[in-house]
TORFINU-695993 format. One record per residue (C-alpha): residue number from 0; x negated, y, z; residue in one letter. Coordinates in steps of 0.02 Angstrom, whole numbers, always signed. Example, Ala and Ser with C-alpha at 12.3 -4.5 7.8 and 13.67 -1.06 7.14 Angstrom:
REM TORFINU-695993
+-----+--------+--------+--------+------+
: seq :     xx :     yy :     zz : type :
+-----+--------+--------+--------+------+
:   0 :   -615 :   -225 :   +390 :    a :
:   1 :   -684 :    -53 :   +357 :    s :
+-----+--------+--------+--------+------+
This chain:
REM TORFINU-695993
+-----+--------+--------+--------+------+
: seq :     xx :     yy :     zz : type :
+-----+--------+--------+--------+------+
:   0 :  -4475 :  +9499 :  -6438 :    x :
:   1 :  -4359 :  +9364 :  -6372 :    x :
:   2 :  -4422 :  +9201 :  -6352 :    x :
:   3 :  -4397 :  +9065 :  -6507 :    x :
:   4 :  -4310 :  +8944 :  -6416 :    x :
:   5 :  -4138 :  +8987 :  -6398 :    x :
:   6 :  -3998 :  +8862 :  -6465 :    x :
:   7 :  -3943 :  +8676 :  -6520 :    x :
:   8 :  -4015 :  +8555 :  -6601 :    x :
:   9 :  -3985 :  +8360 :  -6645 :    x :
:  10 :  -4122 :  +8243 :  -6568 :    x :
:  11 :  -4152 :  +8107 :  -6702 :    x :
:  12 :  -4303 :  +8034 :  -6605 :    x :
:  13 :  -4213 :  +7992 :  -6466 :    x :
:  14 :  -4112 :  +7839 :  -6421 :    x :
:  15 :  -3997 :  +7754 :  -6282 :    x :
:  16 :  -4021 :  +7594 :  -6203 :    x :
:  17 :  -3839 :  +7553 :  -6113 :    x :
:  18 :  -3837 :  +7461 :  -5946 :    x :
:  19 :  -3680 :  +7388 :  -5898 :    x :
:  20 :  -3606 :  +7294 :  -5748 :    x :
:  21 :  -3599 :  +7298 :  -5559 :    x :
:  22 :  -3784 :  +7247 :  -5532 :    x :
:  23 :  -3819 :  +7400 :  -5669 :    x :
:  24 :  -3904 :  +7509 :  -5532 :    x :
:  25 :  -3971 :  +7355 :  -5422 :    x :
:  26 :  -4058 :  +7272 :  -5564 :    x :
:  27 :  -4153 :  +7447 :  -5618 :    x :
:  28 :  -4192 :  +7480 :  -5456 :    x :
:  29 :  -4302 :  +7322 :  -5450 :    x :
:  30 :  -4378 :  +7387 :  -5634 :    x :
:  31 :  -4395 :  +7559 :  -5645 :    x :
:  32 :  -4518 :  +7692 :  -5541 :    x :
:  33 :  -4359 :  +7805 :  -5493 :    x :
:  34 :  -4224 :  +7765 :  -5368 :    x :
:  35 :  -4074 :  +7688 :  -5450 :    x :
:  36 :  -3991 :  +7632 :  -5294 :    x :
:  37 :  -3946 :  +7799 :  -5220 :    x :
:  38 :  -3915 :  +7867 :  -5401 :    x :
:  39 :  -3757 :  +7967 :  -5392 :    x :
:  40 :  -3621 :  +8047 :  -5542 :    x :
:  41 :  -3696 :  +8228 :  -5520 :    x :
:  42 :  -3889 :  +8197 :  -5577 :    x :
:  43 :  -4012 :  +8107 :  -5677 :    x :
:  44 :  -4185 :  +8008 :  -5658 :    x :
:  45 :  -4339 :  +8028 :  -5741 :    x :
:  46 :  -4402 :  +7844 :  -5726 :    x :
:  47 :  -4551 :  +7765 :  -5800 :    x :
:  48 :  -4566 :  +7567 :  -5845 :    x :
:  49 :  -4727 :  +7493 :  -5818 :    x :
:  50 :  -4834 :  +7357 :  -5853 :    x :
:  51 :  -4903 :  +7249 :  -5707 :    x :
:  52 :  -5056 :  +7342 :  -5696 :    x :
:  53 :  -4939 :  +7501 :  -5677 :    x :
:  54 :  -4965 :  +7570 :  -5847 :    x :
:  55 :  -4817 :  +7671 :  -5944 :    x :
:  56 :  -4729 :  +7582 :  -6085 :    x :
:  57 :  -4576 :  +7677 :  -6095 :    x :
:  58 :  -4515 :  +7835 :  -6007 :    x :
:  59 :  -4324 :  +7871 :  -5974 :    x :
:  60 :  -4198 :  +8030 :  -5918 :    x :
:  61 :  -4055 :  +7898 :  -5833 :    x :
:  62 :  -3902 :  +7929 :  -5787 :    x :
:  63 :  -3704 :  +7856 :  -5758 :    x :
:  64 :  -3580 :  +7866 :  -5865 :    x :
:  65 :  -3478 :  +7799 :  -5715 :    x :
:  66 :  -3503 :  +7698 :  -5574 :    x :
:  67 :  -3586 :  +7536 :  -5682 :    x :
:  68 :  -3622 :  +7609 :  -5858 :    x :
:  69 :  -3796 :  +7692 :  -5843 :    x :
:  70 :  -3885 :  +7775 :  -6003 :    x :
:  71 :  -4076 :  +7775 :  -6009 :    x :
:  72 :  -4111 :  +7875 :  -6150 :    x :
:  73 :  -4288 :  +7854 :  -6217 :    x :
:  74 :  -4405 :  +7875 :  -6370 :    x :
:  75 :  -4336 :  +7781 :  -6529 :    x :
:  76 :  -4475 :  +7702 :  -6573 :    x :
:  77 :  -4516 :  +7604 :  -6391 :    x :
:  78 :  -4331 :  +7566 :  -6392 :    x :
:  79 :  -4347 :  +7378 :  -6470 :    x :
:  80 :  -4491 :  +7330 :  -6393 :    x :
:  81 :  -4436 :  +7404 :  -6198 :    x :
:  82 :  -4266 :  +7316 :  -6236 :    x :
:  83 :  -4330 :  +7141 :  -6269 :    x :
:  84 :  -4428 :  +7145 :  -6112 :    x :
:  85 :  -4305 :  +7226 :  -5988 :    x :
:  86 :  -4182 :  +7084 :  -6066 :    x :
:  87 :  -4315 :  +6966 :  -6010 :    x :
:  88 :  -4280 :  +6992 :  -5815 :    x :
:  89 :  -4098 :  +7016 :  -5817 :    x :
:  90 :  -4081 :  +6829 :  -5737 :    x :
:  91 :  -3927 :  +6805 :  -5652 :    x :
:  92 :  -3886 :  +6977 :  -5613 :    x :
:  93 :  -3725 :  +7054 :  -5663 :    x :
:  94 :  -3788 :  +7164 :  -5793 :    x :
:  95 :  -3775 :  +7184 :  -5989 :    x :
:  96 :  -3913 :  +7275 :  -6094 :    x :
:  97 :  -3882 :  +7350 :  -6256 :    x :
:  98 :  -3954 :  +7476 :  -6393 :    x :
:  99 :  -3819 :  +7598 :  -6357 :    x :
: 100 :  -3897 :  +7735 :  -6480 :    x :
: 101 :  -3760 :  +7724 :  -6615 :    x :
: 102 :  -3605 :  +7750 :  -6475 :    x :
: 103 :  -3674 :  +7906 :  -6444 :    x :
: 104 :  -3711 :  +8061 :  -6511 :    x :
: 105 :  -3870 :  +8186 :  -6413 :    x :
: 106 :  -3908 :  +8379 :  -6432 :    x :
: 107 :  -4047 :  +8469 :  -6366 :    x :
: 108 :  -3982 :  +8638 :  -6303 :    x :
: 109 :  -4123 :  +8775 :  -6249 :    x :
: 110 :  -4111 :  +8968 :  -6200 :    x :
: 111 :  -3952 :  +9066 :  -6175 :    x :
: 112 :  -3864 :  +8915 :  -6261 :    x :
: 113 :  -3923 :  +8792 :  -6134 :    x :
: 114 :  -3853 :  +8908 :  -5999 :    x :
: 115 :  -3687 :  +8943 :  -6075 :    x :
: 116 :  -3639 :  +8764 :  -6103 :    x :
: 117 :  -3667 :  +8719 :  -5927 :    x :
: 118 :  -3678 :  +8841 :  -5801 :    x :
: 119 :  -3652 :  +8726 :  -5685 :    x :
: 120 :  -3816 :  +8653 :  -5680 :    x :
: 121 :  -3927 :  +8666 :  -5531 :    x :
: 122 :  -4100 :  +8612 :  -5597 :    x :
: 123 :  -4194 :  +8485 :  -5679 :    x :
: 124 :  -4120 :  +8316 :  -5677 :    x :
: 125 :  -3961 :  +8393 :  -5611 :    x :
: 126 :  -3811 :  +8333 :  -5716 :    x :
: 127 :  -3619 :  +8394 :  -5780 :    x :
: 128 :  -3496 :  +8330 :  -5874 :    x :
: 129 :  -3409 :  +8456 :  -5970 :    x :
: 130 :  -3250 :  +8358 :  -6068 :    x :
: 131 :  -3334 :  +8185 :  -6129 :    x :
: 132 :  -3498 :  +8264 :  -6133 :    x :
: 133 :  -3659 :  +8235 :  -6011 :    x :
: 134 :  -3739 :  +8372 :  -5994 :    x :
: 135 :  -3912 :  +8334 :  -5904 :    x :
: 136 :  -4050 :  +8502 :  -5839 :    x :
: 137 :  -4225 :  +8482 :  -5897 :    x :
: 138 :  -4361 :  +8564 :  -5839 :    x :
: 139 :  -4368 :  +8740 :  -5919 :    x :
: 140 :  -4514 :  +8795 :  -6063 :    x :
: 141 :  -4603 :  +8954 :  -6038 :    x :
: 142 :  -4436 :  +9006 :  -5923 :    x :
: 143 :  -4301 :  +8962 :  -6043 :    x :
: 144 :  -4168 :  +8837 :  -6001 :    x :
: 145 :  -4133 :  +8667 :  -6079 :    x :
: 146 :  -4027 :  +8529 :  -6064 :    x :
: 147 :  -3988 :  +8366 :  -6144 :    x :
: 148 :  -3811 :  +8337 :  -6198 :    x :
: 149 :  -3746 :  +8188 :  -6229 :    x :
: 150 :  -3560 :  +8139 :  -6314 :    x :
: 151 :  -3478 :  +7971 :  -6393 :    x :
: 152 :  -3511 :  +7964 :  -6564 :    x :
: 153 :  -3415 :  +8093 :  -6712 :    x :
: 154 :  -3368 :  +8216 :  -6561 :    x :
: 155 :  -3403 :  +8373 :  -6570 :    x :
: 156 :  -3550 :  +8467 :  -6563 :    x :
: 157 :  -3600 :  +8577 :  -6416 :    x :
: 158 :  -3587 :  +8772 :  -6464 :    x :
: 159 :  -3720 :  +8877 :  -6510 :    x :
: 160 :  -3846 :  +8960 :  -6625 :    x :
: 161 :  -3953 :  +8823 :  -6741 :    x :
: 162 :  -4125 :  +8792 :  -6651 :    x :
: 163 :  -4237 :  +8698 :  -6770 :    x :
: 164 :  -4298 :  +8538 :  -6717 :    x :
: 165 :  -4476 :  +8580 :  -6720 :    x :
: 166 :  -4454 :  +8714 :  -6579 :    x :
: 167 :  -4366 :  +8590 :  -6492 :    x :
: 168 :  -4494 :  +8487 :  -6488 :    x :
: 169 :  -4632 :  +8637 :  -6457 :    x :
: 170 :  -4511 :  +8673 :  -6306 :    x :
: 171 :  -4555 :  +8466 :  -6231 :    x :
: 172 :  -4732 :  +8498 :  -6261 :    x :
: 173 :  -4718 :  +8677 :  -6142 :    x :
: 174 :  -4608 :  +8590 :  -6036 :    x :
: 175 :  -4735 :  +8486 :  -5977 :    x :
: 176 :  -4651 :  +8332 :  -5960 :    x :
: 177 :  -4722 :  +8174 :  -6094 :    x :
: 178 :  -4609 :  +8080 :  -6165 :    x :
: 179 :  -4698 :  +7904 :  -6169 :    x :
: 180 :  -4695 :  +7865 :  -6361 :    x :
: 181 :  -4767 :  +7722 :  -6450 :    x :
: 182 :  -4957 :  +7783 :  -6482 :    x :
: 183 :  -4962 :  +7817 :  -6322 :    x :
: 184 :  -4875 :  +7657 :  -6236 :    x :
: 185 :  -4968 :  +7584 :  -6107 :    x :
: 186 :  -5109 :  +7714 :  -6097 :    x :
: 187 :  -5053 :  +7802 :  -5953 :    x :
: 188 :  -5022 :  +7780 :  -5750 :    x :
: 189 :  -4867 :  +7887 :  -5697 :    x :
: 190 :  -4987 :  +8009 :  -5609 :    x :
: 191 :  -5099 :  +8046 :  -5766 :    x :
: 192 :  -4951 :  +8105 :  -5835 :    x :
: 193 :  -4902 :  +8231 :  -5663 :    x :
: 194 :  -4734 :  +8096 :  -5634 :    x :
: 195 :  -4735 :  +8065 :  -5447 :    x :
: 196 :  -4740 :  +8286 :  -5474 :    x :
: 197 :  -4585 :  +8315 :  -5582 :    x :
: 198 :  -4465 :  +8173 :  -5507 :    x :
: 199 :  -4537 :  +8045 :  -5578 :    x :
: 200 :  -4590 :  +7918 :  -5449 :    x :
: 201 :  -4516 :  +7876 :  -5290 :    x :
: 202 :  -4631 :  +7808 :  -5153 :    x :
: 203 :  -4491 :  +7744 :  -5032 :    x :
: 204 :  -4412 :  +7630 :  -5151 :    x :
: 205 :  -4427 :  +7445 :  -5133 :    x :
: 206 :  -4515 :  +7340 :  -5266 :    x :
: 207 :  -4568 :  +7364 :  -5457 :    x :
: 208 :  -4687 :  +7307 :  -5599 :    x :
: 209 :  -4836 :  +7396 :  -5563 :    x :
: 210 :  -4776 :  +7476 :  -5412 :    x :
: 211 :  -4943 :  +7429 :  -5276 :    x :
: 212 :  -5046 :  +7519 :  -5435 :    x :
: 213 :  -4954 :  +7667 :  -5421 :    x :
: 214 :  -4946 :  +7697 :  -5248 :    x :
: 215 :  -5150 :  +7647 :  -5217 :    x :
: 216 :  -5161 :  +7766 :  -5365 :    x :
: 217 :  -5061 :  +7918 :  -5257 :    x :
: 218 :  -5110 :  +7855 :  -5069 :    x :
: 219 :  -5326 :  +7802 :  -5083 :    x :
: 220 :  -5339 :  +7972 :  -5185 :    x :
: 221 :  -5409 :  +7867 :  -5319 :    x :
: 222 :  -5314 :  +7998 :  -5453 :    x :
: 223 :  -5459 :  +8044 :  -5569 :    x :
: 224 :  -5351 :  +8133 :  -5711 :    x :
: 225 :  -5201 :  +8238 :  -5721 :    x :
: 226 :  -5082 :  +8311 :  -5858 :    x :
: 227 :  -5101 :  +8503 :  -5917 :    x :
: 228 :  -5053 :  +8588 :  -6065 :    x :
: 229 :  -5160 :  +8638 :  -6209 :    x :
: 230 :  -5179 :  +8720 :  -6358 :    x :
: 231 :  -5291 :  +8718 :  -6545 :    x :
: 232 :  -5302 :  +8810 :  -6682 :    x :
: 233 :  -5276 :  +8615 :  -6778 :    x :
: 234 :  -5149 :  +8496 :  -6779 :    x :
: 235 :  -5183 :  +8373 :  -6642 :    x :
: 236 :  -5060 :  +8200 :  -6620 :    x :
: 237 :  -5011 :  +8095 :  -6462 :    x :
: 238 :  -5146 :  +7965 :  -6441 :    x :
: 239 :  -5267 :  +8080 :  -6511 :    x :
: 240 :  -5449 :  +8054 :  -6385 :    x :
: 241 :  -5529 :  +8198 :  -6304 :    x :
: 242 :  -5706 :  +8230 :  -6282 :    x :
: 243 :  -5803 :  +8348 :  -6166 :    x :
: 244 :  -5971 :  +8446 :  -6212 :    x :
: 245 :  -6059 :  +8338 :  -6052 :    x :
: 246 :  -6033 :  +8185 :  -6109 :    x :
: 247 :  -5996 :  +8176 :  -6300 :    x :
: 248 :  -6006 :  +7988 :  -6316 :    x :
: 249 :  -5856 :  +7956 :  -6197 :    x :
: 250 :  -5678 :  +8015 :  -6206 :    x :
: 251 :  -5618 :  +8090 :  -6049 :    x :
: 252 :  -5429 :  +8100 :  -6113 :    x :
: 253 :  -5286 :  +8093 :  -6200 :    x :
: 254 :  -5163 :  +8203 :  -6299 :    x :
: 255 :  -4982 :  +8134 :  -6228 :    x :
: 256 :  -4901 :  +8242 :  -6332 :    x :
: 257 :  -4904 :  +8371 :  -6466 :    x :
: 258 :  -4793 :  +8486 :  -6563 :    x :
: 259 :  -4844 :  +8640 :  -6694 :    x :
: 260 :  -4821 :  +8810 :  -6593 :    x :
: 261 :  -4731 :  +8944 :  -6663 :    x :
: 262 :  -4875 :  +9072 :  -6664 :    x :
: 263 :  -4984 :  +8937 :  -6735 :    x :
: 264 :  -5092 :  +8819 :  -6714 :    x :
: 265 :  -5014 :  +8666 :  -6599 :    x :
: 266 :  -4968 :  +8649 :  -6428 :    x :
: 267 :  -5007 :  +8492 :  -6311 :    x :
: 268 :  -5005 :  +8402 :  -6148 :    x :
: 269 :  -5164 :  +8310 :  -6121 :    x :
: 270 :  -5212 :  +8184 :  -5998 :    x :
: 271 :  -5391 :  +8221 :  -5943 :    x :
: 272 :  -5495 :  +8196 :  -5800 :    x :
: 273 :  -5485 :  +8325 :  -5673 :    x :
: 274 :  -5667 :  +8355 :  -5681 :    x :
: 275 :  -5660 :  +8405 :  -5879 :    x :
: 276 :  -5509 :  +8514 :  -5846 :    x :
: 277 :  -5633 :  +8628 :  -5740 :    x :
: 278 :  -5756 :  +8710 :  -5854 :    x :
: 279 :  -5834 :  +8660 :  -6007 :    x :
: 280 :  -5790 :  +8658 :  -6222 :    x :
: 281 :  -5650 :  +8518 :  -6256 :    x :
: 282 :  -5640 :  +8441 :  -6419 :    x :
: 283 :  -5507 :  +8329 :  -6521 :    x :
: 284 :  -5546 :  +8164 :  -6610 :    x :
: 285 :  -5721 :  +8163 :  -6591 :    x :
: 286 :  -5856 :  +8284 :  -6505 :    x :
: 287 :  -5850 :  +8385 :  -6687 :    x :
: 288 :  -5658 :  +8396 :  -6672 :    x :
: 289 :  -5561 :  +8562 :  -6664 :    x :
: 290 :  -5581 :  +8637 :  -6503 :    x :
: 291 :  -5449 :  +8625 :  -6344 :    x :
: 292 :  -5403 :  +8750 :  -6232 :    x :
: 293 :  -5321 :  +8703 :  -6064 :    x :
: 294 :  -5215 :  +8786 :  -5938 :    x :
: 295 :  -5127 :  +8701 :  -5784 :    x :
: 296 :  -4961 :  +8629 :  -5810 :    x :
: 297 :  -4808 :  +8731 :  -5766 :    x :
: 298 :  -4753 :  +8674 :  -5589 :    x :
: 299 :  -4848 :  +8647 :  -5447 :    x :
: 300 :  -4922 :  +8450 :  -5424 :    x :
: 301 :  -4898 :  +8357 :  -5271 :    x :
: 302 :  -5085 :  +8362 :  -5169 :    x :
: 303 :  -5139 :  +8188 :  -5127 :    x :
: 304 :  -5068 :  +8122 :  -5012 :    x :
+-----+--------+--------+--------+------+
């Protein structure tokens, strides 16, 4: 049988936050967990934003447009509130922020389609532009391509068989990389969620909100729980808290992320301590809740260091 997800879709739960100027790159750098300085035309950045105590409250795939125009694109419904406060610290630097979602228009491509669009993509967070299009690499679900393409508003729209959005969203979820959403805002260290694993955190960069909790979190092996994927036979929702037979009066997780699967039931990445991920019934919601199965995520984690 060949695999569901195969095709284009729109992405309506997406949008762009626009960062323009010649301190574009230097004034991210000094905000973001990802290295903005050495960011160059051919690739992307998965970045996260965190509070001071290093906690996620918005996720972003970055990239330039051009040498001072970046794009973070990012869940819709963080957009506002991220905005305001990355518009707090702007200062003096040379750097305009926007809510760029309107310019532009995004596509989700998957499967043969992702490949055919952009062949000349290396891997994830690799990046092409094909015509006015941006065409970034994702990390692949269950083996199948996908890619994120972006183009200025009423262009038109990449090539290729109709994927549903649903599947698109099933295809995050296996991808294994959470896209920080607002029930979820501020719940997680970059780590929980396997980051500083998928490109997500760069240790050698200078200075950021939350940055000397995230690297005691990595360096003192203080890194209690990790990201894996899941599955029930119910519907399960981001913020959703887990519970383990051993100790039913204290969560010992988090769904991050959830989407129905195709062959039923839904699909998840969970934040859990390692310890829970080891042996033992899971439940959802409560100790009573549908049960969770777990499986490690799909690329290999970075040992403590």
């Amino acid at each position: 049988m060949s695999h569901p997800l195969n095709g284009v879709t729109t992405l309506p739960q997406l949008g762009i936050i626009g960062v323009q100027g010649d301190d574009a790159a230097s004034f991210l750098q000094g905000q973001l967990t990802q290295d903005f300085a050495l960011l160059g035309l051919s690739e992307a950045r998965l970045a996260a934003y965190c509070t001071a105590k290093g906690r996620m409250q918005a996720s972003f795939i970055g990239f330039k447009r051009a040498h001072g125009d970046i794009l973070l694109v990012v869940s819709r419904d963080v957009l506002a509130p991220t905005l305001k406060r990355l518009s707090m610290f702007v200062l003096r630097a040379k750097a305009k922020l926007r809510d760029a979602t309107a310019e532009f228009d995004l596509y989700g491509a998957a499967g043969d389609a992702a490949k055919e669009l952009a062949p000349g993509l290396s891997g994830p967070w690799s990046k092409v532009d094909v015509g006015s299009a941006s065409v970034v690499s994702l990390y692949p679900a269950d083996g199948q391509a996908r890619a994120l393409w972006l183009v200025p508003a009423g262009e038109a729209a990449p090539q290729g068989p109709s994927l549903s959005h649903e599947l698109w969203l099933w295809g995050e979820v296996r991808s294994g990389i959470t896209t920080i959403t607002a029930p979820v805002a501020e719940a997680f260290v970059p780590q929980m969620l396997n980051y500083e694993s998928v490109g997500g955190v760069n240790f050698k960069k200078g200075c950021y909100p939350g940055q000397e909790v995230v690297a005691r979190s990595q360096f003192r092996g203080t890194l209690k729980k990790r990201a894996y994927l899941a599955h029930s036979p119910e519907a399960l929702h981001a913020g959703q808290e887990i519970f383990h037979e051993s100790d039913p009066g204290q969560p010992c997780g988090l769904v991050a992320q959830a989407a129905p699967a195709p062959g039923g039931g839904w699909d998840a990445i969970v934040s859990i301590q390692i310890t829970a991920s080891q042996g033992g019934g899971l439940a959802a919601g409560g100790p009573e809740g549908p049960a969770i199965r777990v499986q490690a995520p799909p690329y290999p984690l970075l040992a403590d260091v």
